[in-house]
C-alpha positions in Angstrom: 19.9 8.7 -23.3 19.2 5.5 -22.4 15.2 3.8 -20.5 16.0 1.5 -17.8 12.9 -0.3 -16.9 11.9 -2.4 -13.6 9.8 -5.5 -13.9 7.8 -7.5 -11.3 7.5 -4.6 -8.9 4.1 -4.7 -7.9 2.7 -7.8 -6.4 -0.7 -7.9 -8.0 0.8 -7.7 -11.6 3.0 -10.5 -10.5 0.3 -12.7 -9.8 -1.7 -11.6 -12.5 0.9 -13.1 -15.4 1.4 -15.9 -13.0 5.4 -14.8 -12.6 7.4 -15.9 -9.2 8.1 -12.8 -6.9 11.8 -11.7 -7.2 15.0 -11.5 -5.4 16.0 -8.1 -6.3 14.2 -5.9 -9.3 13.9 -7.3 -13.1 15.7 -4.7 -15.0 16.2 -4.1 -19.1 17.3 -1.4 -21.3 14.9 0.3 -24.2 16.8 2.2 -27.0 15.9 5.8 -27.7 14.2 4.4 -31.3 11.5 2.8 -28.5 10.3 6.7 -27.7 6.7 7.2 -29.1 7.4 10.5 -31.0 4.9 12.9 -29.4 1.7 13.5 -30.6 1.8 10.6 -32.5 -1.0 7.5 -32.9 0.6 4.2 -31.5 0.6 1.6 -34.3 0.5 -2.4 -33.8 3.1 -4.0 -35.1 2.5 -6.7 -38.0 4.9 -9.4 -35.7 2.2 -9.2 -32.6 -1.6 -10.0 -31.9 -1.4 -9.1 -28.2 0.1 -5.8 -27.5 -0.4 -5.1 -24.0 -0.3 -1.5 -22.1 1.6 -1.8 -19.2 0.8 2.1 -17.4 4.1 3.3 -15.2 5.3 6.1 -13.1 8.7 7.4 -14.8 11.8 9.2 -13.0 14.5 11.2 -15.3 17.7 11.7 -14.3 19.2 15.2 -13.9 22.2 14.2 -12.7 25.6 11.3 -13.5 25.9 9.2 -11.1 27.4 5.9 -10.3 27.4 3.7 -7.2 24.7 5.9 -5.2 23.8 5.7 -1.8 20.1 5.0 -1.3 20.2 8.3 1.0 21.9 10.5 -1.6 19.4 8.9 -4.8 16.8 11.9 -4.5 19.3 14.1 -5.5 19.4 12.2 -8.6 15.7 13.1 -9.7 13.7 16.0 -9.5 11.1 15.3 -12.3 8.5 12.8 -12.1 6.5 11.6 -15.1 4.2 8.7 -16.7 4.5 6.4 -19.8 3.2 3.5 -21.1 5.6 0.5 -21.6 4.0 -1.2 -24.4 4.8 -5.3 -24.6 4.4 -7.8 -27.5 3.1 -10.8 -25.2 2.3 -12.8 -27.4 6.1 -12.6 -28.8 7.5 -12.0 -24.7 5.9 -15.3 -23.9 7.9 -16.9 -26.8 10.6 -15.9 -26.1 10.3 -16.5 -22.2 9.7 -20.3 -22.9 13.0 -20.2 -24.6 15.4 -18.5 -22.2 15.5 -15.6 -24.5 15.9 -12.0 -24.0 12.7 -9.8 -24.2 13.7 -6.8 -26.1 11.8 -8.0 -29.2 8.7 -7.7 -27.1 9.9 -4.6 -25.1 12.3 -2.6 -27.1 10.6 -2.3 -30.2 10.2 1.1 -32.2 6.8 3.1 -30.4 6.6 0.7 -27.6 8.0 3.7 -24.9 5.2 6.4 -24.5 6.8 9.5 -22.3 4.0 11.8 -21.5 4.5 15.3 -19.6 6.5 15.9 -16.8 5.5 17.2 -13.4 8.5 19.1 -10.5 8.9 16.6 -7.7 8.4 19.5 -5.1 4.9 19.2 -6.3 4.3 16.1 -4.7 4.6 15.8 -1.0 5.6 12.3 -0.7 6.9 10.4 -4.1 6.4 6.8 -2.3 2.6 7.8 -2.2 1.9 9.4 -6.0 -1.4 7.7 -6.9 -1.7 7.0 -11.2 -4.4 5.1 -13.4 -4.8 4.7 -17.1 -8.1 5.3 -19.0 -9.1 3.0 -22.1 -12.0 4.1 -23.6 -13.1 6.2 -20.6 -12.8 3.5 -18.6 -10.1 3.0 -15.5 -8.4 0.1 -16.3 -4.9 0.0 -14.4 -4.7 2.4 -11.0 -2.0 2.0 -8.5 0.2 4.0 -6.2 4.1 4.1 -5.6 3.2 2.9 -2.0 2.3 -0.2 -3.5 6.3 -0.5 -5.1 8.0 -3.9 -3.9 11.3 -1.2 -4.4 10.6 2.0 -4.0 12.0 4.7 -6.3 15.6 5.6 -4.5 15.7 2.3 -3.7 15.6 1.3 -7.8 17.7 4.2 -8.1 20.3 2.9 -5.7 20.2 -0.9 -7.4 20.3 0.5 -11.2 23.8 2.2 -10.6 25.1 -0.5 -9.2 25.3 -1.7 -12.7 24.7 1.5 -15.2 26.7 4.6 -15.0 23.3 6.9 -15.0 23.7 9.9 -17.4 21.7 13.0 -17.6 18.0 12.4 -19.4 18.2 8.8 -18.4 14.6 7.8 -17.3 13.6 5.0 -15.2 10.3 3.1 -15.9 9.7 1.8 -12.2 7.1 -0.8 -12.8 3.6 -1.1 -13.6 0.4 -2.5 -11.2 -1.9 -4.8 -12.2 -4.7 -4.2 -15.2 -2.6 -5.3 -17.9 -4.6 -6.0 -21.2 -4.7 -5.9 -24.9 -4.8 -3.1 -27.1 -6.9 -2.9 -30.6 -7.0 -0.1 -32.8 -9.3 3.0 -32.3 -8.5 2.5 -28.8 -8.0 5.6 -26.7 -5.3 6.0 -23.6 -5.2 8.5 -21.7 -2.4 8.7 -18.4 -3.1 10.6 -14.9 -0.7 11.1 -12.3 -2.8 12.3 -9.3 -5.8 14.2 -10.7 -3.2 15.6 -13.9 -3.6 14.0 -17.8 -0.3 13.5 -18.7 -0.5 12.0 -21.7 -3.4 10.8 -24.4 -2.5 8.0 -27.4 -4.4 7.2 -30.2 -4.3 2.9 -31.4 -4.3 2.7 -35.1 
């Protein structure tokens, strides 16, 4: 099982981090050893002082496929979830100034949260799911997939193109703007529509 997440694909967070507005989608890999094991407390690395929460509708994969046809790429899905990617930025803007790859900032142990998953059917249009993240009580990221620079069978579409996709494969299709730091005792908590999907503990 692989995460295949999608950078840059909302225009406000674009602008927010001050990044140019891409060509075709930013994609990289997590390992499975990225999962936040459920139920469990997120704990800041030692190598960071600016872990960010980066709130994202997720998409898993019921299906291989290889190659597939914007048309065909709902077929591919029929579960529709949220996570959290979490991002050493301090470390990510390091690396960036080098030429570097980010997986020390992105792939790290804890930094995937997967929270529950919700049957597609449920949702009358999956390129207009509204989603926010709560810190503290407070909203502090919303957004919709309507707001998606590529939209979710379009990402699907563009990721074969390169990765065979395998069965439990999920896609973490972007995040809005609201980015911030995390500090411990902080409390998230995930909605997709007017549903909690998932609630993390900082330590």
């Amino acid at each position: 099982m692989k995460l295949i997440c999608i950078g840059r694909n909302y225009t406000e967070h674009i602008k927010e981090l001050d990044n140019e507005k891409p060509t075709d989608p930013v994609v990289f890999l997590k390992p499975d050893t990225s999962l936040l094991l459920k139920k469990q407390p997120f704990f800041i690395p030692d190598f960071s002082e600016d872990i960010h929460h980066e709130v994202e509708i997720l998409v898993k994969i019921n299906r291989v496929g290889k190659h597939i046809d914007k048309k065909f790429a709902h077929k591919y899905y029929n579960e529709i979830g949220l996570g959290i990617d979490f991002t050493a930025r301090d470390l990510q803007a390091q690396l960036k100034a080098k030429g570097l790859p980010w997986e020390k900032a992105k792939a790290f142990d804890g930094a995937a949260v997967v929270g529950n998953w919700l049957a597609k059917k449920e949702f009358s249009d999956v390129n207009n799911i509204n989603f926010s993240l709560e810190k503290n009580g407070s909203i502090v990221q919303q957004g919709s997939t309507s707001h998606m620079l590529w939209k979710i069978d379009e990402l699907i579409e563009y990721v074969s193109k390169y990765f065979t996709l395998k069965i439990g494969d999920i896609i973490f299709t972007g995040t809005p703007a609201g980015v911030g730091k995390v500090v411990a005792n902080d409390k998230l908590n995930g909605f997709l529509e007017d549903k909690q999907l998932f609630s993390i503990t900082i330590k």
